[in-house]
C-alpha positions in Angstrom: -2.8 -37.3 -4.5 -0.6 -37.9 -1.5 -1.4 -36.0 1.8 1.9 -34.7 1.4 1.1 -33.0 -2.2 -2.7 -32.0 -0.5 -1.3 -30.2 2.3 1.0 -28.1 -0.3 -1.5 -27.2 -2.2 -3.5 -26.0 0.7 -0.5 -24.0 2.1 0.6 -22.4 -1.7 -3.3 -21.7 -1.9 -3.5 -20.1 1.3 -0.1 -17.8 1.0 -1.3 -16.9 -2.7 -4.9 -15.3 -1.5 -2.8 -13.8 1.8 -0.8 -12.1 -0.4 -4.0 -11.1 -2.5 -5.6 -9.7 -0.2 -2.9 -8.0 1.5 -2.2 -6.0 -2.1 -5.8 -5.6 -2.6 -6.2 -4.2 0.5 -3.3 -1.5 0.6 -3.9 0.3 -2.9 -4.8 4.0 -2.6 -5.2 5.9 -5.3 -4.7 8.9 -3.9 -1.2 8.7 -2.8 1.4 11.0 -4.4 3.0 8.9 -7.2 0.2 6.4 -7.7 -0.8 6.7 -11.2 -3.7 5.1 -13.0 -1.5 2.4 -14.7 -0.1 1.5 -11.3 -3.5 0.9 -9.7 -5.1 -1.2 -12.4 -1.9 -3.6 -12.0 -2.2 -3.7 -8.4 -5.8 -4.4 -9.0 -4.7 -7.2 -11.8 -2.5 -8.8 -9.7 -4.2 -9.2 -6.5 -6.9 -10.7 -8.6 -4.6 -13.4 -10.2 -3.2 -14.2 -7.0 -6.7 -15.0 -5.4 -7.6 -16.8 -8.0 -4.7 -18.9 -8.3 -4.9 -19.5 -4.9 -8.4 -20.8 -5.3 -7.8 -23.2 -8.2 -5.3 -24.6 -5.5 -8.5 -24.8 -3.0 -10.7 -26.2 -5.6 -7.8 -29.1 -6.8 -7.2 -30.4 -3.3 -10.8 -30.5 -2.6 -12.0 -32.1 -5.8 -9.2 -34.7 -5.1 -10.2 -35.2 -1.5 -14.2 -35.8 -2.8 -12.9 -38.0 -5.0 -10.8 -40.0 -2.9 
């Protein structure tokens, strides 16, 4: 893998558990409208998201060990 494709993967990684996070960490429950459904998604997503973002971690280090 070029350094090119590394550093990508590093940057989509990083902007995919910032974005995570950032949902993870603004759910409330108790706001008016929030209902149960739209929590649990919230919840689903932010979890995808950070662990997308570390599969992209993982790859680029696993190639740079390797290399």
């Amino acid at each position: 893998m070029t350094n090119t494709r590394a550093l990508a993967f590093w940057t989509i990684g990083a902007v995919c558990i910032f974005f995570g996070i950032l949902i993870a960490g603004n759910i409330e429950p108790e706001v008016l409208g929030a209902t149960t459904i739209s929590v649990i998604l919230s919840y689903i997503i932010s979890f995808i998201l950070i662990m997308i973002g570390g599969m992209f971690w993982i790859t680029t280090a696993v190639v740079h060990v390797e290399e």
